[in-house]
C-alpha positions as CSV (number, residue, x, y, z in Angstrom):
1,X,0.0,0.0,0.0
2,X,1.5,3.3,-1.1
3,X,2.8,6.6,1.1
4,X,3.3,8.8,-1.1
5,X,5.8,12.1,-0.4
6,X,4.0,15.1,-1.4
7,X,4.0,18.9,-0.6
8,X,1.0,20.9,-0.5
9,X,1.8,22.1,-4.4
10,X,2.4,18.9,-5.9
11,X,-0.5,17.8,-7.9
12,X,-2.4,14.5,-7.9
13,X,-1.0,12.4,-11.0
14,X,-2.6,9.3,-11.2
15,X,-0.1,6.8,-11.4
16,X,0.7,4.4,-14.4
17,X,-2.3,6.1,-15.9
18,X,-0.9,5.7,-20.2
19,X,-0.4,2.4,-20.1
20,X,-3.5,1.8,-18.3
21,X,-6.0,2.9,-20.6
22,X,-3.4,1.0,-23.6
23,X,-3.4,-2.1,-21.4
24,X,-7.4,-1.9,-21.1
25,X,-8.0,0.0,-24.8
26,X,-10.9,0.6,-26.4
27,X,-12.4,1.8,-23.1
28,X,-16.4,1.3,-23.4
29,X,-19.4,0.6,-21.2
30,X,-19.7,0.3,-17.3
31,X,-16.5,0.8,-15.1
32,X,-15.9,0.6,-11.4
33,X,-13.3,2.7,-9.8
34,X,-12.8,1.1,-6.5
35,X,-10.0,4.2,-4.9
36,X,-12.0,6.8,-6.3
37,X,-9.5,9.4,-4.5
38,X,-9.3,12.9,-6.3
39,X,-10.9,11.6,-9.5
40,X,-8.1,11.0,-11.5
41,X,-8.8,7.5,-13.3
42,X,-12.4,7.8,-12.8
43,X,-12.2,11.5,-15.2
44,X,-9.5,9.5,-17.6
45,X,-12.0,6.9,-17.9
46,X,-14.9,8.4,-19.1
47,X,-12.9,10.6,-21.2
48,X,-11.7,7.9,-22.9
49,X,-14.9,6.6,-23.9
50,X,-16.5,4.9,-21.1
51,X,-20.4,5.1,-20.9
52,X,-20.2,5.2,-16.8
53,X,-17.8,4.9,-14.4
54,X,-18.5,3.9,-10.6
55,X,-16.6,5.9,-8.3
56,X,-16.0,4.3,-4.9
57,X,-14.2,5.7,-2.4
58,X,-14.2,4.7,2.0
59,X,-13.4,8.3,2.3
60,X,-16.2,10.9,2.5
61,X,-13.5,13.4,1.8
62,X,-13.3,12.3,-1.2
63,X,-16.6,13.2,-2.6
64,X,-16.5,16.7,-1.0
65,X,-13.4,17.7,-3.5
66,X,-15.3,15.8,-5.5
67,X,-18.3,18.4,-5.8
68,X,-17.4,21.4,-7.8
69,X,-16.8,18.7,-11.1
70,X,-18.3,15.3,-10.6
71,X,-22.2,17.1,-11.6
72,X,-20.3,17.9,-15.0
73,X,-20.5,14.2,-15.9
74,X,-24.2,14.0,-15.0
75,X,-25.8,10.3,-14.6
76,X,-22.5,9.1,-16.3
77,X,-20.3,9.6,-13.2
78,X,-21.7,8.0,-10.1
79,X,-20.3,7.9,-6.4
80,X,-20.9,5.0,-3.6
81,X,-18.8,5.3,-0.2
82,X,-18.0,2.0,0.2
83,X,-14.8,-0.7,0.3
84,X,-13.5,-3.3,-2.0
85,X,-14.3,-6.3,-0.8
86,X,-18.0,-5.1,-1.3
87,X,-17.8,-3.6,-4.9
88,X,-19.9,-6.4,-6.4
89,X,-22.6,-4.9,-3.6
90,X,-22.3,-1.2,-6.3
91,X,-21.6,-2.8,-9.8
92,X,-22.5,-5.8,-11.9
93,X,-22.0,-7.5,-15.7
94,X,-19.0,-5.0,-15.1
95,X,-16.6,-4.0,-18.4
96,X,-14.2,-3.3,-16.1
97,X,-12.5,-2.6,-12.8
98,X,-9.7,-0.4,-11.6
99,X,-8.0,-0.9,-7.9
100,X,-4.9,1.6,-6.9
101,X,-4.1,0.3,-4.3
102,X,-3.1,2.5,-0.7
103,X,-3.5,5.6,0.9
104,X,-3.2,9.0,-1.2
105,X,-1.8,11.9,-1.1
106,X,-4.6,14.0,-0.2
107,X,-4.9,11.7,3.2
108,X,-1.2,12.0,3.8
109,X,-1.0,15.6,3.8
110,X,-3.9,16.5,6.2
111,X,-2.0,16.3,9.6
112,X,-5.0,15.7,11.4
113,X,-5.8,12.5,9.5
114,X,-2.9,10.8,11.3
115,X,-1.1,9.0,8.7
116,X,2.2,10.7,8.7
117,X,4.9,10.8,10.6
118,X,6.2,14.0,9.4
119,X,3.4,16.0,10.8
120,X,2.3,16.1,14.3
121,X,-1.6,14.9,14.6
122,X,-4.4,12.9,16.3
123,X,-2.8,9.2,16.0
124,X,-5.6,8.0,13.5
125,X,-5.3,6.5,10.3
126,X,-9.0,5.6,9.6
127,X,-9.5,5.8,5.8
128,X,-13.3,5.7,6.5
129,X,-13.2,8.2,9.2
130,X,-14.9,5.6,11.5
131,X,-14.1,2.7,13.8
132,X,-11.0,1.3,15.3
133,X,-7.7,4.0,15.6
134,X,-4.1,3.3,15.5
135,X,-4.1,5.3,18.8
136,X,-6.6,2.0,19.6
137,X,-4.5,-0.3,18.8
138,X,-1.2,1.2,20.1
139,X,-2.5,1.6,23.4
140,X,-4.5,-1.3,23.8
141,X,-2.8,-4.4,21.8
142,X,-0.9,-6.7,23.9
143,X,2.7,-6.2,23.2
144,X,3.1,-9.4,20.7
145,X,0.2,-8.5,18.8
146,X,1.6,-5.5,18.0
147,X,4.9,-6.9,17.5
148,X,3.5,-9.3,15.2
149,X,1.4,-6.5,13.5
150,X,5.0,-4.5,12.8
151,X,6.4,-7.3,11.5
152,X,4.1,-8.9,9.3
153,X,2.3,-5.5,7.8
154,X,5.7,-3.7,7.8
155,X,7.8,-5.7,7.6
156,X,9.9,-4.2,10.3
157,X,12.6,-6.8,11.8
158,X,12.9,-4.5,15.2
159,X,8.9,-5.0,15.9
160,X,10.0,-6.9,19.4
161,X,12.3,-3.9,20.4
162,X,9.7,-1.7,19.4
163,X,6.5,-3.3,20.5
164,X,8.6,-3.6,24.0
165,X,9.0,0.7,23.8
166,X,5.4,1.2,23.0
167,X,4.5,-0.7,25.9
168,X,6.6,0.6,28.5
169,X,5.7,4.3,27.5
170,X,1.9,3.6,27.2
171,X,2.1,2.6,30.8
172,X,2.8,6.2,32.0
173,X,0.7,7.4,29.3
174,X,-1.2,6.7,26.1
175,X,0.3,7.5,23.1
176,X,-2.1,10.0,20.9
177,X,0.2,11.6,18.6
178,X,1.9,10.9,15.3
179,X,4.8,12.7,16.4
180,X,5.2,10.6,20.1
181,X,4.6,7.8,17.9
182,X,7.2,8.5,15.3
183,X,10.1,9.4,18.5
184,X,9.5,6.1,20.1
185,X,9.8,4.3,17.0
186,X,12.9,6.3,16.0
187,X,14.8,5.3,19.9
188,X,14.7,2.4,18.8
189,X,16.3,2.3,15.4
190,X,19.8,3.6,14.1
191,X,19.4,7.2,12.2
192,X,18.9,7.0,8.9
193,X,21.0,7.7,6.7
194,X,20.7,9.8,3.8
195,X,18.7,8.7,1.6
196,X,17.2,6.4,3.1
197,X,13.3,6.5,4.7
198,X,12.2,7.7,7.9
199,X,12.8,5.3,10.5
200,X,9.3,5.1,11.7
201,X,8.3,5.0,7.2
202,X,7.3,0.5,8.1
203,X,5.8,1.2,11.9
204,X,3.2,3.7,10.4
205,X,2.5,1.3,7.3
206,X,2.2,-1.4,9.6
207,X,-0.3,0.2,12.1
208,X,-2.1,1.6,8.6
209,X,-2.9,-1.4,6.9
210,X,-4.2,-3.0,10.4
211,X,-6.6,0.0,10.8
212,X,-7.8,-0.4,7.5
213,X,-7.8,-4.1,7.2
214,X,-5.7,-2.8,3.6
215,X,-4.6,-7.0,3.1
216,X,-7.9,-8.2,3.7
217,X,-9.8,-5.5,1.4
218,X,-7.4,-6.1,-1.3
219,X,-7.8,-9.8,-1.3
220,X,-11.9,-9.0,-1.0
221,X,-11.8,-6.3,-3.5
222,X,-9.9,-9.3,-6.1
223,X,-12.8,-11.6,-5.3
224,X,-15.8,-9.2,-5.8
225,X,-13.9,-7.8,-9.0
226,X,-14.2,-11.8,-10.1
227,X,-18.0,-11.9,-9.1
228,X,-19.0,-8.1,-10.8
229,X,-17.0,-8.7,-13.9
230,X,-19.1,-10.0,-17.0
231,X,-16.9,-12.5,-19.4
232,X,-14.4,-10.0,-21.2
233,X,-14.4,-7.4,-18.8
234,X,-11.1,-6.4,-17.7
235,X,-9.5,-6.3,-13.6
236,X,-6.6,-3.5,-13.8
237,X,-4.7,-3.5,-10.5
238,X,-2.5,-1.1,-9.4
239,X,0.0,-1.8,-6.2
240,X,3.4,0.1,-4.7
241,X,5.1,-2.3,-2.7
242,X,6.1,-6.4,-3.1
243,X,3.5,-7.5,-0.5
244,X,0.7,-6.6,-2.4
245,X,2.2,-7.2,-5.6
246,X,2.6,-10.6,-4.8
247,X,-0.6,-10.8,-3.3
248,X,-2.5,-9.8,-6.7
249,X,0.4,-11.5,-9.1
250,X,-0.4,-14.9,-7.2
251,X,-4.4,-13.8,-7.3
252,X,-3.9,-13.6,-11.7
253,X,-1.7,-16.7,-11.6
254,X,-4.2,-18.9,-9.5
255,X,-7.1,-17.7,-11.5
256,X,-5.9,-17.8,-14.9
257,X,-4.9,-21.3,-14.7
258,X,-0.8,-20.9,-14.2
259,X,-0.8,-22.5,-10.2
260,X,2.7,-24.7,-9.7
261,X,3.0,-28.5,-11.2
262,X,2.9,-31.1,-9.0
263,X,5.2,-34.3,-8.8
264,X,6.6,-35.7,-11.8
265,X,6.1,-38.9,-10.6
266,X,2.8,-38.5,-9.0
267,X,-0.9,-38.3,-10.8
268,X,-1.7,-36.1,-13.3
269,X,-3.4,-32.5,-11.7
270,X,-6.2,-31.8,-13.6
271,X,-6.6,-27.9,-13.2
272,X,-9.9,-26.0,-13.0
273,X,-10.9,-23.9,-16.2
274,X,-9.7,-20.4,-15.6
275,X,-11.6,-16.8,-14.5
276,X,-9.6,-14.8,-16.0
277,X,-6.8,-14.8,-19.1
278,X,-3.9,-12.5,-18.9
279,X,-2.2,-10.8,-22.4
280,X,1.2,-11.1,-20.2
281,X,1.9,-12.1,-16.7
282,X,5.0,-9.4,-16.5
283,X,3.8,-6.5,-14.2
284,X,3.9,-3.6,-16.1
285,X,5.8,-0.5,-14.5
286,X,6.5,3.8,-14.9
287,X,8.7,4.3,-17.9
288,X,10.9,7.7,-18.2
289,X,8.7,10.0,-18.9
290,X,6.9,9.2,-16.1
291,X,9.3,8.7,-13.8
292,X,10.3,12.3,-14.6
293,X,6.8,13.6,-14.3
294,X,5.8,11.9,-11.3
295,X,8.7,10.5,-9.0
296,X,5.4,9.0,-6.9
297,X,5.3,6.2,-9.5
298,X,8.6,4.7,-8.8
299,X,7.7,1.5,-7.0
300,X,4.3,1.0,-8.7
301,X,3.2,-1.9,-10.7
302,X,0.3,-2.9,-13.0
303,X,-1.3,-6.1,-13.7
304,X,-4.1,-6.5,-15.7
305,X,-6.5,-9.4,-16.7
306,X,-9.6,-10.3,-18.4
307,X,-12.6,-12.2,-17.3
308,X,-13.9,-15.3,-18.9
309,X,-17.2,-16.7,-18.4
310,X,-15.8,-19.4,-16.1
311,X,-18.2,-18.8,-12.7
312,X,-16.3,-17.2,-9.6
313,X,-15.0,-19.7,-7.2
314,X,-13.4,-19.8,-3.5
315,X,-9.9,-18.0,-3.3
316,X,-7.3,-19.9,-0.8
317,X,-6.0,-16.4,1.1
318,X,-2.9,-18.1,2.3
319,X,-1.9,-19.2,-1.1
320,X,-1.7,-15.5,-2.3
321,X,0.8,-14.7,0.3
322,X,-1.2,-12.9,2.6
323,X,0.1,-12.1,5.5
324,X,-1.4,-13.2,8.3
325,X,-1.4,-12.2,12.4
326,X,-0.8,-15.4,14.8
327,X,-3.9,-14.3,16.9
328,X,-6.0,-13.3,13.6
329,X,-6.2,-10.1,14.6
330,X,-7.1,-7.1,12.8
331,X,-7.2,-9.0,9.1
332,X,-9.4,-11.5,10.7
C-alpha cells in the first residue's frame, strides 16, 4: 500500500495512468473505480470513452473535492462510499474494474488524519473516518500482537524492540500523537541515513494497513472484481510495494490457470478452467517519462487481466501470500 511524499503544491497524478488505458484499450461501457480518490482515473475513464464509471471511495473526503466537477458528468459519473471487498454490492456485468491500491496523497497531507509521521496529529489512520484507531491499537494491543502487527504488515525486523518501547511508554501514558509515535519508534532504530526512509516509514504502514484491514480488502476487492466482472471485462490493478504485488500476481496466476505443477512422478493435476486470461503475466511498470513527471510512480506496478465466463470460485488467502497475524487479529 502506497505513502506517497508530497507537498502541499504537488498535484495528484494518477499513477501508471498511459499504459493503463493501452493495457485496457478501447475503453467502453460500465467501469468501477474502487479508490476513487481525487478523481483522477475515474475522469481518464470516461474521457476515454467509457459510458459510466463507478466511483467508490471509503473516504467521504473524497466526494467533498469531489463536488465542484463530478455534476459535469451528469448520470454518467456515479459515487458510492464504500470498500472493496464489497464492490460487487455497487456494480454488476461490469466491463471493467480499476483498484490503486493504498492511501493517497490528499490523506497524507492532512496532519490531522494521522497518517504521517512528518506532521504532528491525532494518532488515527482511519481511511473511512470511522471505527477502530491506531491510537486503539497502540494503546491497547498486547505487546506481541503489536509486534507481530509490525512485522508482518511492515515488515519491520525490530517490531519486538519496538513493540517492548510502545509498551513501556503507554504505561505512563497513552500514546495519541503521530509525532510521540514516530520518537519512540525512532529510539529504537539507528538514524537513517541519507537517503534512506524515515525510521518510523514501516511502523506507520504497519499500524495503517491493520486500521484499515488494507490486506484483507485487497484480497476482498480481487474476489468481488471476479463476481462483478461480465466475461471480457477487464481487472486492472495497481500496487506500490512487493507485499501486495505478490498478493495480486499470485491472485492472476491462481485464476488464470498458471498454479505450480505437481510431482513428476505423481498423478496427473487436472486444473480447473480459468476466471480470468492474462495478455502477459510481466507486471507492467512507470517508464521515463513518467518517472520524470511523477517521481510517486517509482515503485508501482500494474497487472491487468480479463474475465472469462468461467463462474467465480473460493480463493485460498494463504496461497496469495497474505500475510497473516498469529492471533488473527485485525485482518481476521
Amino acid at each position: 500500500m502506497r505513502v506517497v511524499d508530497t507537498t502541499d503544491q504537488a498535484p495528484h497524478i494518477p499513477v501508471l495512468l498511459r499504459p493503463l488505458l493501452t493495457a485496457v484499450a478501447p475503453v467502453r461501457g460500465v467501469w468501477l473505480d474502487g479508490t476513487f480518490g481525487a478523481g483522477g482515473y475515474s475522469r481518464a475513464l470516461l474521457e476515454a470513452g467509457a459510458d459510466k464509471v463507478i466511483g467508490v471511495d471509503r473516504d467521504p473526503l473524497a466526494f467533498q473535492m469531489a463536488a465542484s466537477w463530478a455534476g459535469d458528468w451528469g448520470a454518467r459519473l456515479e459515487l458510492v462510499q464504500g470498500v472493496f471487498s464489497q464492490l460487487d454490492d455497487y456494480g454488476q456485468d461490469l466491463d471493467g474494474v480499476v483498484l490503486d491500491i493504498g492511501v493517497s496523497s490528499m490523506q497524507i497531507d492532512q496532519a490531522e488524519r494521522g497518517f504521517s509521521f512528518m506532521k504532528d496529529g491525532p494518532l488515527d489512520m482511519r481511511m473511512s473516518q470511522e471505527g477502530r484507531s491506531a491510537a486503539d491499537i497502540v494503546n491497547t494491543a498486547d505487546e506481541e500482537e503489536l509486534a507481530d502487527i509490525l512485522y508482518h504488515y511492515g515488515e519491520e525486523r525490530a517490531s519486538r524492540r519496538i513493540a517492548r518501547a510502545i509498551a513501556r511508554a503507554r504505561a505512563e501514558a497513552p500514546i495519541t500523537t503521530t509525532l510521540r509515535l514516530a520518537e519512540l519508534v525512532e529510539g529504537c532504530l539507528p538514524r537513517a541515513k541519507p537517503g534512506q526512509s524515515h525510521p518510523a516509514t514501516r511502523s506507520f504502514q504497519a499500524l495503517r494497513i491493520a486500521v484499515n484491514d488494507e490486506y484483507g480488502e485487497l484480497v476482498g476487492g480481487l474476489e468481488a472484481a471476479e463476481r462483478a466482472l461480465r466475461p471480457g471485462g477487464q481487472l486492472a490493478v495497481v500496487t506500490f510495494h512487493s507485499v501486495e504485488d505478490r498478493i495480486v500476481k499470485r491472485f492472476f496466476t491462481d485464476r488464470s490457470g498458471g498454479g505450480g505443477r505437481g510431482s513428476r512422478h505423481g498423478p496427473d493435476i487436472v486444473k480447473a478452467a480459468p476466471q480470468f486470461t492474462q495478455a502477459s503475466r510481466k507486471a507492467i511498470g512507470p517508464d521515463d517519462q513518467e518517472l520524470a513527471e511523477n517521481p510517486r510512480a517509482r515503485s508501482a506496478k500494474l497487472r491487468v487481466g480479463q474475465r472469462t465466463d468461467v463462474p467465480a470460485g473460493p480463493v485460498d488467502r494463504r496461497a496469495l501470500g497474505m500475510p497473516q497475524l498469529k492471533k488473527g487479529g485485525h485482518n481476521a
